[in-house]
C-alpha positions in Angstrom: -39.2 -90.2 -42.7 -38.7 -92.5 -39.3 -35.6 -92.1 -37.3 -33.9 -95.6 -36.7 -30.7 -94.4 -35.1 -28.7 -91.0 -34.3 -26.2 -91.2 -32.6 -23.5 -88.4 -31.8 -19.8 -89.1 -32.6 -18.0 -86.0 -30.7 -14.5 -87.4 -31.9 -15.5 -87.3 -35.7 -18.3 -84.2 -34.6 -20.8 -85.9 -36.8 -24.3 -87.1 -36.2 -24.7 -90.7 -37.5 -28.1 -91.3 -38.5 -30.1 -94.5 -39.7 -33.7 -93.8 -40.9 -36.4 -95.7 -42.9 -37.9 -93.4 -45.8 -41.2 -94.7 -48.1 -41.4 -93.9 -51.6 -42.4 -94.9 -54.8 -38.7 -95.4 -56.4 -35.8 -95.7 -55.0 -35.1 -92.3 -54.0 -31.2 -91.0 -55.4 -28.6 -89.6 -53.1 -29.2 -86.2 -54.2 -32.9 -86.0 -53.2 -31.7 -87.7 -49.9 -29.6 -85.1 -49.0 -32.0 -82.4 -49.6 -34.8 -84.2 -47.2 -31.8 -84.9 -44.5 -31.0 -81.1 -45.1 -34.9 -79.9 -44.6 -35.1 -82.1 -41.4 -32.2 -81.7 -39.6 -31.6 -77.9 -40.5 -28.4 -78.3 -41.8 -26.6 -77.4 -45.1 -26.5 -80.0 -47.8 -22.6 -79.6 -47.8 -22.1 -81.3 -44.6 -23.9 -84.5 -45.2 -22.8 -87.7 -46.6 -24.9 -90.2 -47.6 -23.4 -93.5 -47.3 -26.0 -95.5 -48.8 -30.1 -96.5 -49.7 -30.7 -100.1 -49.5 -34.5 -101.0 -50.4 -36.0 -105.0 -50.3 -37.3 -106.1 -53.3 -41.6 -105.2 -53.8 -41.8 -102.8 -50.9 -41.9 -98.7 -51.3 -39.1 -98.4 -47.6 -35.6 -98.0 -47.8 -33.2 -98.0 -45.2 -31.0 -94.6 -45.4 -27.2 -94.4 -43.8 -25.7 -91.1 -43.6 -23.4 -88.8 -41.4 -24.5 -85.1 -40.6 -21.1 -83.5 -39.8 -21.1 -79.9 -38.1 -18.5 -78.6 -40.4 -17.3 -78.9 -44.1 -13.7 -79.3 -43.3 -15.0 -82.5 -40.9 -16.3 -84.3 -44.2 -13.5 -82.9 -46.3 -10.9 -84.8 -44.1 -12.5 -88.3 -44.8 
């Protein structure tokens, strides 16, 4: 996994993050979570992924997702 972009938003405490992920398929939501969850060191509660957009015959895909600090932070949206 490549970092793209995180960048801190202290008013929403969450950690906005961009990265570019190779794989074979295009990997779901669930399995993105758990490798967000293993790299950051967070809990799989507090993330959100926002979406996996792949190009058509290559193995990357661009992943969007917010990292939030707390539950309640992602239970408010």
């Amino acid at each position: 996994m490549e970092s793209i972009k995180n960048v801190r938003n202290e008013l929403l405490k969450r950690q906005e993050i961009e990265c570019m992920v190779t794989a074979e398929k295009n990997p779901s939501f669930d399995e993105m979570r758990k490798l967000l969850a293993e790299k950051f060191a967070s809990p799989e509660e507090n993330i959100k992924v926002l979406g996996v957009k792949g190009q058509f015959g290559k193995n990357k895909f661009l992943v969007r997702s917010h990292l939030y600090d707390k539950q309640e932070g992602l239970q408010q949206i």
